[in-house]
C-alpha positions in Angstrom: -83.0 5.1 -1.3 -79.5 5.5 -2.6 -76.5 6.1 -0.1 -76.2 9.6 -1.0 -79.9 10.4 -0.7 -80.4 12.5 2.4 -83.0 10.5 4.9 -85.8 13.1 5.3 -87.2 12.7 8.9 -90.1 14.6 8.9 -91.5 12.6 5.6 -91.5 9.6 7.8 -92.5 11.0 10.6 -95.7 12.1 8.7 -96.2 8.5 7.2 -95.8 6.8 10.2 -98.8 9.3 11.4 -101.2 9.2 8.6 -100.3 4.7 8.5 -101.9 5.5 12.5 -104.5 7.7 11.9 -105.8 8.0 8.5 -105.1 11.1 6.0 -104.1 14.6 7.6 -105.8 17.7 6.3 -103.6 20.1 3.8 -103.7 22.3 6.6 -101.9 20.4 9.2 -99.4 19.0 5.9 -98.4 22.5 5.8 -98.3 23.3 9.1 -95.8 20.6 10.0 -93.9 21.2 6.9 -93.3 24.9 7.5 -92.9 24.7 11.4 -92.7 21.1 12.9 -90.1 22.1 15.7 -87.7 19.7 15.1 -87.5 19.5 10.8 -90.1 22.3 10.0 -88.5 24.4 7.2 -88.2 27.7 8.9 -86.2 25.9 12.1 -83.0 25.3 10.8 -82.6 27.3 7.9 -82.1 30.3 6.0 -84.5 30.3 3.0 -84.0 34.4 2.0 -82.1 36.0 -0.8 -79.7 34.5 -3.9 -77.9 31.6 -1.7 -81.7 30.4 -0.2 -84.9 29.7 -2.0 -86.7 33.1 -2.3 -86.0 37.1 -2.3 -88.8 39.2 -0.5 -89.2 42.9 -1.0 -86.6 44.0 2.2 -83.7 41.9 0.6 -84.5 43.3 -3.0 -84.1 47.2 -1.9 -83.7 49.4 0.9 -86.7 51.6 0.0 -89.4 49.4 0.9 -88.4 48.6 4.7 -87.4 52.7 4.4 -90.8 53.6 3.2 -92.8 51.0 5.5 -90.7 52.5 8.5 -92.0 56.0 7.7 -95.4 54.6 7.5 -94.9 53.2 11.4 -94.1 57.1 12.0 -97.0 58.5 10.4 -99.3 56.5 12.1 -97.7 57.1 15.6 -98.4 60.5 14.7 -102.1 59.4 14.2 -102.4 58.0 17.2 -101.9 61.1 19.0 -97.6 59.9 19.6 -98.5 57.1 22.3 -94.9 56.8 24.4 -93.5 54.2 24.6 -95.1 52.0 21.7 -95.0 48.6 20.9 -93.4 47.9 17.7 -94.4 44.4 16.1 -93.3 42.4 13.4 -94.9 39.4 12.6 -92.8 36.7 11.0 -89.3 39.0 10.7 -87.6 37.1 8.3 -83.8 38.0 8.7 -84.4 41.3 10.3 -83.6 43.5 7.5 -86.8 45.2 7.0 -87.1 46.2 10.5 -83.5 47.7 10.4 -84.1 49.9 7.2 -87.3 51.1 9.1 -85.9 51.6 12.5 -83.1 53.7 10.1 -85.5 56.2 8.6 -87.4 56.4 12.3 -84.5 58.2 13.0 -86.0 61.1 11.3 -88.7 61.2 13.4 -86.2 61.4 16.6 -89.7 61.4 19.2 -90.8 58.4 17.9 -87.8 56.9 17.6 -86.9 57.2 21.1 -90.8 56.1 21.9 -90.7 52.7 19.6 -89.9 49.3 22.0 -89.6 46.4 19.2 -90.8 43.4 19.0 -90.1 40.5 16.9 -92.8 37.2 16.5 -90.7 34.1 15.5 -91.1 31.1 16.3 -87.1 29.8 14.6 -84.5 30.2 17.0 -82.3 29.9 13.9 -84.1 33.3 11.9 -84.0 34.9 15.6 -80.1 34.2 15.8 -80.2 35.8 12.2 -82.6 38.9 13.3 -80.2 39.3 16.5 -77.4 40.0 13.9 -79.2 42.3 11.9 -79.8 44.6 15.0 -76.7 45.4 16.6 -77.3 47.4 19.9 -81.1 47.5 19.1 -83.0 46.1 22.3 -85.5 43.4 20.7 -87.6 41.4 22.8 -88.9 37.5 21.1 -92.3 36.1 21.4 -93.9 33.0 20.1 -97.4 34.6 19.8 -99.0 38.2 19.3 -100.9 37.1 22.7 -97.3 37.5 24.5 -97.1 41.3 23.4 -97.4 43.7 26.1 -100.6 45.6 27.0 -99.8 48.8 25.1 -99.9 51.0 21.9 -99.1 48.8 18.8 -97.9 49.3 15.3 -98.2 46.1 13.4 -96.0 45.1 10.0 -96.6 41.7 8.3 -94.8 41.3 5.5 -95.1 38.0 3.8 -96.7 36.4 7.0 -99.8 35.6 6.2 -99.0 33.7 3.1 -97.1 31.2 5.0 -99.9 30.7 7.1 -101.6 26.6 6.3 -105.0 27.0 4.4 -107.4 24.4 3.8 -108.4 23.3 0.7 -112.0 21.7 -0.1 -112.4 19.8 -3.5 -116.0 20.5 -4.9 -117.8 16.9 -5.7 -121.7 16.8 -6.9 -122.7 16.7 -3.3 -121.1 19.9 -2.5 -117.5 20.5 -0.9 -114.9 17.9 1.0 -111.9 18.3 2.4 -108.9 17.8 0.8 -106.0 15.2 2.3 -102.9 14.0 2.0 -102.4 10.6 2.0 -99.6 8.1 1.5 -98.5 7.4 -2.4 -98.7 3.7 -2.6 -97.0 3.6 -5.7 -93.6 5.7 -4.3 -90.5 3.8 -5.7 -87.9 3.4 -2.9 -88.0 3.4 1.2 -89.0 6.9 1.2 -92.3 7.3 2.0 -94.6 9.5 -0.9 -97.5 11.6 -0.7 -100.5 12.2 -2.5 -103.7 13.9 -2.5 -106.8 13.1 -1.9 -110.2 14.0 -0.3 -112.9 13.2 2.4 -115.0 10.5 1.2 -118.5 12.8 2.9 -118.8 17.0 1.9 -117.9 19.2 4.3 -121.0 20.8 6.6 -122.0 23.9 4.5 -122.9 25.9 7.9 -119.1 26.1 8.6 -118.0 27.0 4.7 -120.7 30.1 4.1 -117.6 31.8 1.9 -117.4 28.5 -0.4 -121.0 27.9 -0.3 -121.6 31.1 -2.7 -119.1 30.0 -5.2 -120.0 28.5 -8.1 -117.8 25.9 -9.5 -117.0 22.6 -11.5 -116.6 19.2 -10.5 -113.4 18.9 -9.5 -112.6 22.7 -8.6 -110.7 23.2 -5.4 -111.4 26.1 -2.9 -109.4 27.6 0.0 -109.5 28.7 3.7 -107.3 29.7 6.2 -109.4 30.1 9.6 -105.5 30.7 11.0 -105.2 33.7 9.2 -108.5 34.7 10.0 -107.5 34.7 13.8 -104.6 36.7 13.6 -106.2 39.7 12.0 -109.1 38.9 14.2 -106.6 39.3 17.2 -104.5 42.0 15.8 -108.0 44.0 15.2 -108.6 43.3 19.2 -105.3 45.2 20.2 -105.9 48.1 18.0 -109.4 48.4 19.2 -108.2 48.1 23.1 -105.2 49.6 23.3 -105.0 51.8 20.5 -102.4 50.9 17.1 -102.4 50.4 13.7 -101.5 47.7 11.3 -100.0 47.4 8.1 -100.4 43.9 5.9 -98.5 43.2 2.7 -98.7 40.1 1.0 -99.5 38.5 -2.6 -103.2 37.6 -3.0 -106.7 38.3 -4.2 -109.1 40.9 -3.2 -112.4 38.1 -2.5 -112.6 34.8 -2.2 -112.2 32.7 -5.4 -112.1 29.2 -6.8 -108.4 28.1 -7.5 -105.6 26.0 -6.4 -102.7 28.5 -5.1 -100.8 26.1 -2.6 -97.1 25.9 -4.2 -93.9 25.0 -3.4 -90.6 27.0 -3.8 -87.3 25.5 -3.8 -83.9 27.2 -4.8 -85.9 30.1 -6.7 -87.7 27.6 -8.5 -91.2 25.9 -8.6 -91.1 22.2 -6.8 -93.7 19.3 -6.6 -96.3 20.6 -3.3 -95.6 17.2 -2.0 -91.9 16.2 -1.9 -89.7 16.2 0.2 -91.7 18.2 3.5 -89.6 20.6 5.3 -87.2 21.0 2.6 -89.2 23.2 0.9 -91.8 26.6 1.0 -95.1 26.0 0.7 -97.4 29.2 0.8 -100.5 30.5 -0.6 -102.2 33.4 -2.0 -104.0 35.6 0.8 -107.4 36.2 0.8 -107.6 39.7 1.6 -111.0 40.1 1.4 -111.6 37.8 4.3 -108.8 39.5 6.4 -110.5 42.7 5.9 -114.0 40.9 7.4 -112.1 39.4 9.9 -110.5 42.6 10.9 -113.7 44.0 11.0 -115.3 41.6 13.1 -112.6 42.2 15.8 -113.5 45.9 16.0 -111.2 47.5 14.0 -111.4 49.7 10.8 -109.8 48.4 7.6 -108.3 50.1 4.3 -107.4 48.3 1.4 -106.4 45.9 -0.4 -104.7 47.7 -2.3 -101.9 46.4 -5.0 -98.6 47.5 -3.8 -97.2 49.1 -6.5 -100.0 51.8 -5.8 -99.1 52.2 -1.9 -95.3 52.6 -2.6 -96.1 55.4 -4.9 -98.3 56.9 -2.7 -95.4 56.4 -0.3 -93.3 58.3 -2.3 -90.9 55.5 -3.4 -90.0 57.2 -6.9 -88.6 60.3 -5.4 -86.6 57.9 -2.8 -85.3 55.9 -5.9 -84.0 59.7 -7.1 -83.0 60.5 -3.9 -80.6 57.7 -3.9 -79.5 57.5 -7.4 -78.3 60.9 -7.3 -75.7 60.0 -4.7 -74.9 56.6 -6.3 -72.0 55.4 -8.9 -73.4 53.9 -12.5 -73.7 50.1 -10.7 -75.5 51.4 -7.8 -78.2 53.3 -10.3 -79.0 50.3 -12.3 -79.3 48.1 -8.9 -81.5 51.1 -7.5 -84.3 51.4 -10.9 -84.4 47.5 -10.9 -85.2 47.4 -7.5 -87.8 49.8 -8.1 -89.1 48.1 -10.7 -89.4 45.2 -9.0 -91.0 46.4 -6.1 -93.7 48.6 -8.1 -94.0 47.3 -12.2 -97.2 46.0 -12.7 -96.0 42.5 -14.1 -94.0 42.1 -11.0 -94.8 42.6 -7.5 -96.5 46.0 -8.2 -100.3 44.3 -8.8 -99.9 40.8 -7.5 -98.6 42.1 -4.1 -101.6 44.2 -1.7 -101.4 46.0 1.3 -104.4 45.7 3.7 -104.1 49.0 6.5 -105.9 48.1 9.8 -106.9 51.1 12.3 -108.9 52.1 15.0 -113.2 52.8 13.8 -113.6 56.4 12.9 -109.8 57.4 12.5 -108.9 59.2 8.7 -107.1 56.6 6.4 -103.6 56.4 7.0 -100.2 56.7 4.7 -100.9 55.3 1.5 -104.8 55.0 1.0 -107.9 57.3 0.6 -111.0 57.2 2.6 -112.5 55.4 -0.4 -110.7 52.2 0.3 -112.0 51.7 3.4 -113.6 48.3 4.2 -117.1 48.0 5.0 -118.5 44.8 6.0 
C-alpha cells in the first residue's frame, strides 16, 4: 500500500473476521458494507445526486415526490381520513422526496394538518441531511418500523429495498450452495482482497422452495433476501392492525429468476462487487413477486408490480410536466421533459423501475392501479 492509498478499515476489519471464522455469507458482506456502524457506506456519507455516486428519482425532478405525495393523500382518503396518521419513510435518502410530497399535501389542507412524519434511518449523517431538508417540519427518527407508533400508517419506500443484503446460492450438480466471500490469496499489497466462493455442501432444499423450482445450469447463481421478505411481512402486519397503506418503488423483476444482480456503484459508474467495502453501493434487483407473497402472508392485500413508467402516468405526471413548463423559462423546459423522460421512458427508469401498492384485504385498488393487478397468492 502506497503512502497516498487511503487505509480502508472495514476491509480489514472483515479479513481479520473471515482469517477467525471461515468465509461470511454475501449477505452479511453486504450488510456490513452498506451499514457497519462505524465504516458502513451510508454512515458517513452522502452518496446522492452529481457530486455522490448515484441520482434517484426525488433528486432527478420534483414531480415524482409531488405525485407520490398526492398518492399518500388519496389513500388517507381511502382509509376513511384516519387523524392524526403516521407518515413513514423507509430509508429517506436526503429528505427531498418527503418535502416535495409534504408540499403538494398542502392541497389537501385536512390531511395535511392530520400527517405526523416519520423518518427510518439508521445514518446519523443522512438524518443531519434530512433535518436540513425539513425546515420547521416536526420529524420524529427511528432505527426500525417496530419503533413506529400504534397508529394509522402510510408507507413510501423508495429505493429501500434494493439496498437490502440478499443471498446468493450457486447451483452445483447436487443442487444449490451458498455463496461466500472469502479472502483473495493472491491480493498484491497489505490490503486485504476478497473473493467469491461457495459452501463446499448444497443448501437444505426445504428452506429454498423458491430456488428449488428453477431450473438452471451448472454454475448459475440465484438470489434471496429473507430481510426483505420481513419488512413487507411487517409492514403488511400494521396495515392489517392498524389500518394504512403502502407504496413500494424499486428496480426489479416481477418473479423469482436465475441471475446475478448484486452490483456495485461508485461515482455514477460500475465498480468491482468486491473492492474496497464501504466505499461503495452495492444493491440488487427486488424480487417483487416475493414481496407481494410476503405481503400477503402478513394479511394484507397487494397491487402490482407494476413498471413505473405506467403508475406515474396513471398519476398524471404528463399533465404536471405541462403544468410546470408553462410557467418555466426555455432552460427550465428542457430540465422539466428530461426529467420526465427519465422518470417514465421505457429504456430508462420507466420499465426497469416497479411500484408494488400494499393495502388492507377487500379495500378497491388505490392511485395508480386497477383491480386486475391485484396479487393473489
Amino acid at each position: 500500500m502506497s503512502a497516498n492509498t487511503p487505509r480502508n478499515d472495514l476491509a480489514r476489519l472483515l479479513a481479520q473476521r473471515i482469517e477467525a471464522d471461515g468465509p461470511i455469507s454475501v449477505a452479511e458482506y453486504m450488510a456490513q458494507a452498506l451499514g457497519h456502524p462505524e465504516f458502513g457506506y451510508y454512515m458517513g456519507k452522502d452518496p446522492f445526486g452529481v457530486a455522490g455516486d448515484f441520482t434517484t428519482a426525488p433528486e432527478i425532478s420534483q414531480m415524482f415526490g409531488e405525485l407520490i405525495g398526492l398518492w399518500c393523500a388519496n389513500a388517507w382518503l381511502a382509509l376513511g381520513k384516519p387523524t392524526p396518521f403516521v407518515l413513514a419513510e423507509l430509508g429517506p435518502g436526503r429528505g427531498t422526496l418527503m418535502a416535495d410530497g409534504l408540499r403538494a399535501l398542502e392541497t389537501v389542507p385536512a390531511c395535511r394538518t392530520a400527517v405526523r412524519v416519520h423518518l427510518v434511518e439508521n445514518s446519523p449523517f443522512l438524518r443531519e441531511r434530512q433535518r436540513q431538508a425539513l425546515p420547521g417540519i416536526d420529524v420524529s427518527w427511528h432505527d426500525s418500523i417496530d419503533d413506529l407508533p400504534m397508529a394509522p400508517v402510510i408507507f413510501i419506500a423508495n429505493e429501500f429495498f434494493d439496498a437490502l443484503p440478499v443471498e446468493q446460492f450457486v447451483h452445483q450438480n447436487d443442487g444449490w450452495h451458498r455463496r461466500l466471500v472469502d479472502l483473495d490469496p493472491n491480493t498484491p499489497g497489505s490490503e486485504p482482497g476478497f473473493v467469491f466462493t461457495h459452501a463446499p455442501t448444497p443448501h437444505p432444499a426445504k428452506s429454498l422452495p423458491a430456488l428449488a423450482s428453477l431450473t438452471a445450469e451448472h454454475g448459475a447463481i440465484a438470489e434471496s433476501s429473507p430481510v426483505a421478505q420481513k419488512f413487507a411481512e411487517a409492514i403488511a402486519r400494521r396495515v392489517r392492525s392498524h389500518t394504512g397503506a403502502a407504496l413500494i418503488v424499486d428496480y426489479g423483476y416481477a418473479t423469482a429468476a436465475v441471475g446475478d444482480t448484486l452490483q456495485a456503484v461508485r461515482q455514477h459508474g460500475y465498480a468491482a462487487v468486491l473492492e474496497r467495502p464501504g466505499e461503495t453501493d452495492l444493491t440488487a434487483h427486488v424480487d417483487f413477486g416475493t414481496l407481494a407473497k410476503a405481503a400477503l402472508s402478513g394479511g394484507a392485500a397487494c397491487w402490482g408490480a407494476i413498471p413505473q413508467g405506467v403508475f406515474l402516468r396513471r398519476l398524471g405526471i404528463e399533465a404536471r410536466a405541462g403544468a410546470l413548463a408553462a410557467k418555466a423559462t426555455q432552460e427550465q423546459k428542457n430540465a422539466i421533459e428530461t426529467g420526465l423522460e427519465r422518470l417514465i421512458g421505457g429504456d430508462q427508469m420507466g420499465t426497469l423501475f416497479k411500484v408494488l401498492a400494499i393495502g388492507p384485504r377487500a379495500s378497491d385498488p388505490p392511485a395508480g392501479f386497477v383491480s386486475e393487478e391485484a396479487s393473489i397468492s
